[in-house]
N, C-alpha and C positions, 0 to 999 in steps of 0.2 A: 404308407404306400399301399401296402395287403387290405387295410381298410376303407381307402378310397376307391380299391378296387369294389369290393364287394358292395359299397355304394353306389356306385357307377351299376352296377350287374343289375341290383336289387332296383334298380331306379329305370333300368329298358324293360327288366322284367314286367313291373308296376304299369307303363306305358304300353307294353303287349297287351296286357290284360285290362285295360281302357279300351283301347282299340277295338278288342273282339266285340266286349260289350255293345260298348258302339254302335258298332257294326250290323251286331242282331238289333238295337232297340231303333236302328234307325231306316230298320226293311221295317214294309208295310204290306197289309196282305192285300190281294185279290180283292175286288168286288164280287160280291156275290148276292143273290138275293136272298133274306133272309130267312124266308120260311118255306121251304122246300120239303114237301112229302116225300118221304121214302127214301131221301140221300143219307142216311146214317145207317142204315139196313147194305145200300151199296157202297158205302165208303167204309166199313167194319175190318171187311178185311186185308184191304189195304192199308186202315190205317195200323192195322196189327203187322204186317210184313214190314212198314217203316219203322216199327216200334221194338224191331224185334231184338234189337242189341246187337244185331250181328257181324262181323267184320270182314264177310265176304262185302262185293260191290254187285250190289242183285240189279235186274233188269225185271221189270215188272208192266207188263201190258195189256191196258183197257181196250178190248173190242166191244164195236157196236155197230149195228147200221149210223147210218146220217142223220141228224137231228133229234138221237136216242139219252141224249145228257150226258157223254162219255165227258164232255170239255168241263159241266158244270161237277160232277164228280170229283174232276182231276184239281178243280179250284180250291173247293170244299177240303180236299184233304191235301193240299199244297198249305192252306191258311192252319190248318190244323196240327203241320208239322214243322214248315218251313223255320220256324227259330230253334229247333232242337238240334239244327246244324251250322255249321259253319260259314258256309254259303249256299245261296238256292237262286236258282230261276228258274222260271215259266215261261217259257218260249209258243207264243200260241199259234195258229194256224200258218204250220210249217210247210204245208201241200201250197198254199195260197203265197207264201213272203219268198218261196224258194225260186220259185218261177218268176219274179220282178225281176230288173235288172238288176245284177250286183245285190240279188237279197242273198244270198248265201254271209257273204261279206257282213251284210249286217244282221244275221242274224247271231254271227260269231260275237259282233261286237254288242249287241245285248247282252247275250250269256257272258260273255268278261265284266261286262260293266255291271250285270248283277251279283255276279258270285265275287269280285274285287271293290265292291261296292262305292266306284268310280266312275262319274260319269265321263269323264274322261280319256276313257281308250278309245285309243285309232289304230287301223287295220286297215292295210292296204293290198292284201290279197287271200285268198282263202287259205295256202299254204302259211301263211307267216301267222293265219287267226289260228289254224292249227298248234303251232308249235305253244301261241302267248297262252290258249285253251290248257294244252298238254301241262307246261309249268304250274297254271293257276289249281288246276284240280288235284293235281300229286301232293299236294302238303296240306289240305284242309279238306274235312270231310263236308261234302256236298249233297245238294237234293237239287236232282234237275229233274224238271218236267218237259218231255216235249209231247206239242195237241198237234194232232193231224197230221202224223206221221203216214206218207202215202207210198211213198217212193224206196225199193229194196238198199238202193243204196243211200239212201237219209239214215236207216239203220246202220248202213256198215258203216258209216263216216263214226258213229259213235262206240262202235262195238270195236274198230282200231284203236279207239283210243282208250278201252276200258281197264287195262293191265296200270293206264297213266291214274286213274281215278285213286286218289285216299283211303284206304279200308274203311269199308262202314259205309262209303258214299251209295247212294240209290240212284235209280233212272227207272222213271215215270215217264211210260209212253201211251197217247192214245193213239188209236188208230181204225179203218173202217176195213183196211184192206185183210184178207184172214191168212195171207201168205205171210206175213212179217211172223205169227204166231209159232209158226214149222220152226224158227232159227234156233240152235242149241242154248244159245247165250241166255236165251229168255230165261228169268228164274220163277216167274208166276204168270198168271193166263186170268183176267176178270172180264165173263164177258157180261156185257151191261143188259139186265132185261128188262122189258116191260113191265110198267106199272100192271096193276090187276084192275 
Protein backbone atom coordinates (compact mmCIF):
# COMPACT_ATOMS: atom_id res chain seq x y z
CA UNK A 1 0.00 0.00 0.00
CA UNK A 2 3.23 2.59 1.17
CA UNK A 3 4.53 1.69 -2.22
CA UNK A 4 1.65 2.25 -4.47
CA UNK A 5 1.47 5.19 -2.76
CA UNK A 6 4.68 6.56 -3.74
CA UNK A 7 3.92 5.29 -7.28
CA UNK A 8 0.85 7.14 -7.61
CA UNK A 9 2.99 10.45 -6.05
CA UNK A 10 6.08 9.79 -8.40
CA UNK A 11 3.68 9.21 -11.36
CA UNK A 12 1.53 13.12 -10.87
CA UNK A 13 4.77 14.20 -10.09
CA UNK A 14 6.29 12.85 -13.65
CA UNK A 15 3.00 14.21 -15.38
CA UNK A 16 3.53 17.96 -13.66
CA UNK A 17 6.70 18.05 -15.19
CA UNK A 18 5.53 17.05 -18.83
CA UNK A 19 3.09 19.55 -18.58
CA UNK A 20 5.33 22.56 -17.79
CA UNK A 21 7.66 21.39 -20.53
CA UNK A 22 4.73 21.45 -22.64
CA UNK A 23 3.81 24.20 -21.96
CA UNK A 24 7.06 26.22 -22.57
CA UNK A 25 7.81 24.26 -25.88
CA UNK A 26 4.37 24.81 -27.11
CA UNK A 27 4.61 29.06 -26.76
CA UNK A 28 5.79 30.52 -29.80
CA UNK A 29 7.53 33.85 -30.10
CA UNK A 30 6.51 37.13 -31.59
CA UNK A 31 7.10 38.11 -35.10
CA UNK A 32 9.55 40.33 -35.56
CA UNK A 33 11.67 41.32 -38.17
CA UNK A 34 14.83 40.14 -38.28
CA UNK A 35 17.42 42.43 -38.79
CA UNK A 36 16.95 45.40 -36.97
CA UNK A 37 19.68 48.08 -36.21
CA UNK A 38 20.49 49.07 -32.98
CA UNK A 39 17.59 46.90 -30.91
CA UNK A 40 20.38 44.95 -28.99
CA UNK A 41 22.05 48.26 -27.77
CA UNK A 42 18.29 49.11 -26.53
CA UNK A 43 17.06 45.74 -25.37
CA UNK A 44 20.59 45.21 -23.15
CA UNK A 45 19.24 46.44 -20.47
CA UNK A 46 16.10 45.13 -20.01
CA UNK A 47 17.05 42.14 -21.04
CA UNK A 48 19.51 42.24 -17.94
CA UNK A 49 16.69 43.37 -15.24
CA UNK A 50 14.59 40.09 -16.66
CA UNK A 51 17.65 38.20 -16.09
CA UNK A 52 18.46 39.36 -12.97
CA UNK A 53 17.44 36.27 -10.59
CA UNK A 54 15.41 38.26 -8.55
CA UNK A 55 12.43 37.45 -6.45
CA UNK A 56 11.01 40.67 -6.05
CA UNK A 57 7.93 41.09 -8.77
CA UNK A 58 9.72 44.52 -10.66
CA UNK A 59 7.66 46.67 -12.91
CA UNK A 60 9.74 47.92 -15.65
CA UNK A 61 8.79 50.77 -18.25
CA UNK A 62 9.62 51.59 -21.88
CA UNK A 63 8.98 55.30 -22.81
CA UNK A 64 9.00 56.85 -25.94
CA UNK A 65 7.39 59.25 -28.30
CA UNK A 66 4.77 57.45 -31.13
CA UNK A 67 6.29 55.46 -33.76
CA UNK A 68 9.89 55.64 -31.71
CA UNK A 69 10.23 51.28 -31.62
CA UNK A 70 9.03 51.09 -27.93
CA UNK A 71 6.50 47.92 -29.17
CA UNK A 72 9.38 46.44 -31.43
CA UNK A 73 11.86 46.59 -28.38
CA UNK A 74 9.22 45.17 -26.02
CA UNK A 75 8.93 42.02 -28.79
CA UNK A 76 12.51 41.45 -29.25
CA UNK A 77 13.09 41.02 -25.58
CA UNK A 78 9.64 39.18 -24.92
CA UNK A 79 11.04 36.43 -27.62
CA UNK A 80 14.33 36.54 -25.89
CA UNK A 81 12.96 35.68 -22.43
CA UNK A 82 9.59 34.53 -22.56
CA UNK A 83 10.56 30.54 -22.08
CA UNK A 84 12.72 31.27 -18.97
CA UNK A 85 9.21 31.43 -17.24
CA UNK A 86 6.41 29.83 -16.51
CA UNK A 87 3.88 31.72 -18.23
CA UNK A 88 4.08 34.99 -20.42
CA UNK A 89 1.91 37.11 -22.57
CA UNK A 90 2.05 40.16 -24.72
CA UNK A 91 -0.98 41.97 -24.70
CA UNK A 92 -0.32 44.59 -27.41
CA UNK A 93 -1.95 47.86 -28.24
CA UNK A 94 -3.79 48.21 -24.93
CA UNK A 95 -4.79 52.19 -25.50
CA UNK A 96 -6.58 50.79 -28.88
CA UNK A 97 -8.44 47.05 -27.60
CA UNK A 98 -9.53 48.97 -24.14
CA UNK A 99 -11.71 51.35 -25.76
CA UNK A 100 -13.85 48.57 -28.06
CA UNK A 101 -16.70 47.26 -26.68
CA UNK A 102 -16.06 44.71 -23.99
CA UNK A 103 -12.29 44.84 -24.85
CA UNK A 104 -11.23 45.02 -21.21
CA UNK A 105 -13.02 41.48 -21.16
CA UNK A 106 -11.08 40.37 -23.72
CA UNK A 107 -8.17 41.50 -22.96
CA UNK A 108 -8.28 39.65 -19.61
CA UNK A 109 -9.17 36.62 -21.62
CA UNK A 110 -5.92 36.74 -23.65
CA UNK A 111 -3.74 37.14 -20.86
CA UNK A 112 -5.40 33.74 -19.22
CA UNK A 113 -5.39 32.10 -22.23
CA UNK A 114 -1.51 32.87 -22.57
CA UNK A 115 -0.24 32.49 -19.25
CA UNK A 116 -2.80 29.08 -18.77
CA UNK A 117 -1.93 28.13 -21.97
CA UNK A 118 -5.55 27.36 -22.90
CA UNK A 119 -7.33 28.44 -25.38
CA UNK A 120 -10.24 27.96 -23.69
CA UNK A 121 -11.14 30.48 -21.10
CA UNK A 122 -14.25 32.28 -20.90
CA UNK A 123 -14.93 35.41 -18.81
CA UNK A 124 -17.94 37.05 -18.41
CA UNK A 125 -17.13 40.24 -16.67
CA UNK A 126 -14.25 42.14 -15.83
CA UNK A 127 -14.50 41.49 -11.95
CA UNK A 128 -14.77 37.62 -12.38
CA UNK A 129 -11.33 38.07 -15.23
CA UNK A 130 -9.91 39.58 -12.26
CA UNK A 131 -10.35 37.17 -9.67
CA UNK A 132 -9.41 33.87 -12.67
CA UNK A 133 -6.08 36.61 -13.39
CA UNK A 134 -5.37 36.93 -9.53
CA UNK A 135 -5.47 32.73 -8.95
CA UNK A 136 -3.49 32.15 -12.25
CA UNK A 137 -0.41 34.40 -11.60
CA UNK A 138 -0.08 33.59 -7.61
CA UNK A 139 1.45 30.04 -8.26
CA UNK A 140 3.66 30.47 -11.35
CA UNK A 141 6.19 32.76 -12.11
CA UNK A 142 5.13 35.07 -15.18
CA UNK A 143 6.37 37.57 -17.84
CA UNK A 144 3.68 39.88 -18.80
CA UNK A 145 4.11 42.50 -21.22
CA UNK A 146 1.75 45.22 -21.69
CA UNK A 147 2.26 47.78 -25.30
CA UNK A 148 0.44 51.02 -25.17
CA UNK A 149 -0.23 51.55 -21.82
CA UNK A 150 -2.14 55.02 -22.04
CA UNK A 151 -4.59 55.40 -19.43
CA UNK A 152 -3.55 55.96 -15.28
CA UNK A 153 -5.81 53.50 -14.46
CA UNK A 154 -4.66 50.59 -17.03
CA UNK A 155 -1.72 50.71 -14.56
CA UNK A 156 -3.48 50.56 -11.42
CA UNK A 157 -5.68 47.65 -12.63
CA UNK A 158 -2.21 45.82 -12.59
CA UNK A 159 -0.45 47.43 -9.78
CA UNK A 160 -3.71 45.96 -7.40
CA UNK A 161 -2.91 43.15 -8.38
CA UNK A 162 0.90 42.86 -7.85
CA UNK A 163 1.05 41.59 -4.13
CA UNK A 164 -1.11 38.46 -6.22
CA UNK A 165 2.01 37.97 -8.78
CA UNK A 166 4.56 34.86 -8.08
CA UNK A 167 7.95 36.00 -6.86
CA UNK A 168 10.31 36.45 -9.57
CA UNK A 169 7.20 37.37 -11.96
CA UNK A 170 8.08 40.91 -14.25
CA UNK A 171 5.67 43.47 -15.85
CA UNK A 172 6.83 44.93 -18.94
CA UNK A 173 5.10 48.13 -19.89
CA UNK A 174 5.25 50.28 -22.82
CA UNK A 175 4.11 53.39 -22.99
CA UNK A 176 4.00 57.28 -24.50
CA UNK A 177 2.31 58.93 -21.79
CA UNK A 178 5.39 60.35 -19.04
CA UNK A 179 2.95 60.54 -16.16
CA UNK A 180 2.66 56.60 -15.62
CA UNK A 181 6.70 56.90 -14.99
CA UNK A 182 6.02 59.27 -11.45
CA UNK A 183 4.15 55.83 -9.94
CA UNK A 184 6.29 54.46 -6.88
CA UNK A 185 5.75 50.83 -8.09
CA UNK A 186 7.78 51.30 -11.25
CA UNK A 187 11.07 49.46 -10.49
CA UNK A 188 13.08 50.80 -13.84
CA UNK A 189 12.50 53.70 -16.38
CA UNK A 190 14.12 52.89 -20.34
CA UNK A 191 13.38 55.70 -22.23
CA UNK A 192 13.70 54.74 -25.92
CA UNK A 193 16.11 57.09 -28.13
CA UNK A 194 16.85 57.91 -31.40
CA UNK A 195 18.72 56.30 -33.85
CA UNK A 196 22.04 58.58 -34.71
Amino acid sequence: SFCLQILRYESKFIKNIIKVIGDKLSRTPLSVEPKLIGIQSQAEHINLWLQDGSSDVGIFVVYGMSGIGKTTIAKHVYNSNFRSFEGSSFIENIKERADRPNGLVQIQMQLLSDILNDREVKIHSVSEGIIKIERAISFRRVLLVLDDVDQMDQLDAILRMKDHFYSGSKILITTRREKLLKVDQVTEVHKVQTLD
